[in-house]
C-alpha positions, 0 to 999 in steps of 0.5 A: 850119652844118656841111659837110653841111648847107651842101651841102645848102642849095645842092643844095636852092637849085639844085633850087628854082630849076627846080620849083615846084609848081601848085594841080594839080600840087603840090610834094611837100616832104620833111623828114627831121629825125634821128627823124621825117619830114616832108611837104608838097603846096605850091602855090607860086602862092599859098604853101600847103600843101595838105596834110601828114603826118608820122611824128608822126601817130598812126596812123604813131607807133602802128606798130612799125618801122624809120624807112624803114618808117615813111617809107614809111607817112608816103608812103602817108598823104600819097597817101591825103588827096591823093586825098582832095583829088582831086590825083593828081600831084605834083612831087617836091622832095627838098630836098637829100637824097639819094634814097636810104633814107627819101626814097626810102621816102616817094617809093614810098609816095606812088606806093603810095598812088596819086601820079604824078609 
C-alpha cells in the first residue's frame, strides 16, 4: 500500500475508534473507489448493513454528469430508502478521506434527502 493509502487507513482506524453507529442511529460509510462511490447505513451492534446505494445503481449510472454530481445523487438515493426505513439521523464516518468534493457531495445530498447528522 502506497503513502496515501497507508495515511488514510490510520485516519480511518482513529475515527472508528470513537463513532459507531445504533440500529437508530447508524453509521453512514462512504466509499470512494476511482470512478464509482459507494455508501452504507451499518448498525455496528449487530454488524449490518441497513441500507446501500451506490453510483452503479441504475437510475444514477442512466444520469449524464460529473463524479461530484453523481456523489451527490448517490446521497440523496441513500436519504430516500433510509426514510423509507423510518431512520432519520445517521453518524456520519467519512473513512479517511478528506471531506472535500465527492464526499462532500454525498454528505449534502444526504441532508438533501432528509438525513441529520
Amino acid at each position: 500500500m502506497n503513502h496515501k493509502g497507508l495515511r488514510r487507513e490510520k485516519i480511518k482506524y482513529r475515527v472508528r475508534k470513537k463513532i459507531s453507529g445504533t440500529a437508530q442511529k447508524p453509521r453512514l460509510s462512504v466509499f470512494r473507489s476511482n470512478s464509482n462511490i459507494y455508501t452504507q447505513l451499518i448498525d455496528d451492534t449487530t454488524g449490518t448493513t441497513l441500507v446501500a446505494a451506490s453510483s452503479k445503481e441504475k437510475n444514477i449510472l442512466a444520469q449524464k454528469g460529473t463524479k461530484s454530481e453523481k456523489s451527490k445523487l448517490v446521497g440523496n438515493a441513500i436519504a430516500q430508502k433510509a426514510t423509507a426505513l423510518g431512520i432519520k439521523t445517521c453518524v456520519f464516518d467519512r473513512s479517511g478521506y478528506l471531506y472535500h468534493g465527492r464526499i462532500k457531495a454525498v454528505a449534502e445530498g444526504a441532508r438533501e434527502g432528509g438525513l441529520q447528522f
